[in-house]
C-alpha positions as CSV (number, residue, x, y, z in Angstrom):
1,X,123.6,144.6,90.4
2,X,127.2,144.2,91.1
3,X,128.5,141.7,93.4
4,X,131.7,141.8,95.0
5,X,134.2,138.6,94.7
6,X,135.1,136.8,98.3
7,X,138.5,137.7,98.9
8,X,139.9,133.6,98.1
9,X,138.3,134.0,94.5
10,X,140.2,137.6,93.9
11,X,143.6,136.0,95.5
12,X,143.1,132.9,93.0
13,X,142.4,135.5,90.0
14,X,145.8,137.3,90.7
15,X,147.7,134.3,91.0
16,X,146.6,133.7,87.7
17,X,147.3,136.5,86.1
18,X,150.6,136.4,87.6
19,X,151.2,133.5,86.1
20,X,150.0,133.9,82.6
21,X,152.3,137.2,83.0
22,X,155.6,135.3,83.8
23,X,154.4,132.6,81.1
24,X,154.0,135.9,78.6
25,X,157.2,137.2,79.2
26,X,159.1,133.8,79.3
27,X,158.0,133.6,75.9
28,X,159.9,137.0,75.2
29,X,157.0,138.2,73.3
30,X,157.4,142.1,73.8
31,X,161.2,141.7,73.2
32,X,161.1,140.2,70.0
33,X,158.7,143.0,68.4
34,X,160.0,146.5,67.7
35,X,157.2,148.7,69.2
36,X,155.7,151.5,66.8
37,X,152.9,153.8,67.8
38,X,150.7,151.4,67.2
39,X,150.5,147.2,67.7
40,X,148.0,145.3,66.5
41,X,146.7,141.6,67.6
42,X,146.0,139.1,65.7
43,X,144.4,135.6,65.5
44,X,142.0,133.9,67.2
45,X,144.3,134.6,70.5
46,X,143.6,138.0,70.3
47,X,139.9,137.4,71.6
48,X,141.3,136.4,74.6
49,X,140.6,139.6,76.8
50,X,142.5,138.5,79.7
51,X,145.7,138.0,77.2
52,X,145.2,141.3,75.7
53,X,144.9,143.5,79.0
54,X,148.4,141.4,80.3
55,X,150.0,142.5,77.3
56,X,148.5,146.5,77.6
57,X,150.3,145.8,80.6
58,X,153.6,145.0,79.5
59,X,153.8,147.4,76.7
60,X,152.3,150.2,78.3
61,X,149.7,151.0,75.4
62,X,147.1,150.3,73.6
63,X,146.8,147.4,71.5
64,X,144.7,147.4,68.1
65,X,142.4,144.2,67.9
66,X,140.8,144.3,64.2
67,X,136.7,143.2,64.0
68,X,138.1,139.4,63.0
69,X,141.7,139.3,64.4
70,X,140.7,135.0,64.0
71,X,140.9,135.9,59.8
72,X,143.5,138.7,59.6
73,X,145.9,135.6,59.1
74,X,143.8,134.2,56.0
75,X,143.1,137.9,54.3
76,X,147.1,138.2,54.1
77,X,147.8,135.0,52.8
78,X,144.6,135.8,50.2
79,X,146.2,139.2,49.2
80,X,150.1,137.9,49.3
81,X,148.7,135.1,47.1
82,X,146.4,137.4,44.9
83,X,149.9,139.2,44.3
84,X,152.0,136.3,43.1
85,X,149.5,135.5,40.7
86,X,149.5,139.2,39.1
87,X,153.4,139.0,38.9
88,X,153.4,135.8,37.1
């Protein structure tokens, strides 16, 4: 059963979201990346579903979030580590 949000809570949500937005783009996030087809999140922020629909938002597409975005960090280190010791 779904049950609709009093009017105050929804007006407190939006100011919210508002304000992670202007926090987002004061951080010049989206201007710093070139955007190809596709953009991936990663790390353990990328969980945060709020974060990742605000930045849908911005970009005006979909974002990729891997199975583990929280270990995408550690595989790469693993594999540009892995490499280095091949080349030595």
């Amino acid at each position: 059963m779904r049950i609709p949000l009093p009017s105050a809570a929804t007006e407190i949500r939006a100011e919210e979201d508002g304000k992670i937005r202007q926090e987002l783009m004061e951080a010049a996030m989206p201007k710093r990346v070139s955007l190809t087809p596709e953009v991936a999140f990663t790390g353990g922020v990328a969980q945060n579903v709020c974060l990742l629909r605000l930045l849908q938002e911005e970009l005006k597409q979909e974002i990729v979030v891997p199975d583990n975005p929280d270990m995408t960090g550690a595989l790469g280190a693993a594999l540009l580590a892995a490499e280095s010791d091949h080349r030595s």
